[in-house]
N, C-alpha and C positions, 0 to 999 in steps of 0.2 A: 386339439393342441397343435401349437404348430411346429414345424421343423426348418431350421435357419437353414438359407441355400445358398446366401448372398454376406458380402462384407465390405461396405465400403465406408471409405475415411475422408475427410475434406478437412484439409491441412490449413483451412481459410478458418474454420470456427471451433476446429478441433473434435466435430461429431464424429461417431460413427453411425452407420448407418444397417443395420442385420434387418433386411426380408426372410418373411415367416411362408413358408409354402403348406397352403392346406387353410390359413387363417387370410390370408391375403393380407397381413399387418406387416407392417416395420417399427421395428424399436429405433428409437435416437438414445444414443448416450454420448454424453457429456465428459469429455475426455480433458479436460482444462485445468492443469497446473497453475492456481491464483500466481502469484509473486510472494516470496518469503523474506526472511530477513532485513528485516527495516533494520536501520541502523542509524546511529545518531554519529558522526564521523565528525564533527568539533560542535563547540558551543562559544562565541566570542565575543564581548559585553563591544560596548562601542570606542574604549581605548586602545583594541587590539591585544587584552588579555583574555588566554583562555576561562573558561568558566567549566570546573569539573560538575557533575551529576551530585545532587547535594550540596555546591555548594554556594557559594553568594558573591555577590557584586556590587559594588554602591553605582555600577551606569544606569542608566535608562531604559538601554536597551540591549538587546541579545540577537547575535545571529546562530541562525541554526544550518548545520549541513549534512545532509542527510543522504543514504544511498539503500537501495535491495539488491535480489538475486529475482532476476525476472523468472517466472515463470513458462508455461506454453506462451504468453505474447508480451511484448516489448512493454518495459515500464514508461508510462504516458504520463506519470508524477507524480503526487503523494495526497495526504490528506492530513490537514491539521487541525487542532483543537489547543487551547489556553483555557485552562483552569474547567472544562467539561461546557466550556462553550461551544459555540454551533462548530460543526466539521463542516472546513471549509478548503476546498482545490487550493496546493498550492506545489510551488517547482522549489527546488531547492536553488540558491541557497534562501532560507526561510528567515527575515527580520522582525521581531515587535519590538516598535520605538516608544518613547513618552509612558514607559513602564513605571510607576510609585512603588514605593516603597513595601515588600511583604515578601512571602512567599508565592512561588506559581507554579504551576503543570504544566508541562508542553507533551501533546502526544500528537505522533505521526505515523501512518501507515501507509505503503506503497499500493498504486492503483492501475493496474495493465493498461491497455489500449482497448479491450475489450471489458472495461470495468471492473473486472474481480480486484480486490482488497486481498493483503494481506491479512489474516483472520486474527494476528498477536501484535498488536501496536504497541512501539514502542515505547516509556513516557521519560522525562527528564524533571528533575524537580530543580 
């Protein structure tokens, strides 16, 4: 068994670093705070009225604006999906134009610089 002798930390990927004396191993642990809190901060059909959550619009299209609370590293921009189609890179503020007529899901979740996701995406119906 080993006995930890050593601690070090690299503020670049957020490891730590414990050497084992006796085993000659090191543990890496993963010290990385994803980003939390997506948030959907307006929704605004294309006449420049708002559109609340549940509710409806006769426009075409919708802008979406969106913000988090970064985590260990800087928010690098979000991730969106329409109606559980592909998740796709995107920055805020977020547009779909040439919308028909129905209902639809918008979900967004915030993405570091170092790739971690917010793990509760937000949805907007």
């Amino acid at each position: 068994m080993g006995t930890p002798t050593g601690i070090a930390y690299n503020s670049a990927n957020h490891y730590m670093y414990v050497t084992n004396e006796g085993t000659n191993t090191v543990y890496v642990i993963d010290t990385t705070v994803p980003p939390t809190g997506t948030t959907i901060t307006s929704a605004v059909d294309c006449n420049g009225n708002q559109v609340q959550n549940g509710g409806s619009t006769t426009s075409t299209s919708i802008t979406f604006t969106v913000q988090a609370t970064a985590g260990s590293n800087s928010i690098a921009g979000f991730q969106c999906s329409l109606d559980n189609g592909p998740i796709c890179n995107c920055n805020t503020p977020i547009t779909y134009n040439n919308l028909s007529t129905g209902l639809y899901t918008f979900k967004v979740q915030a993405v570091d610089n170092h790739g971690n996701v917010d793990s509760t995406p937000v949805t907007f119906s």
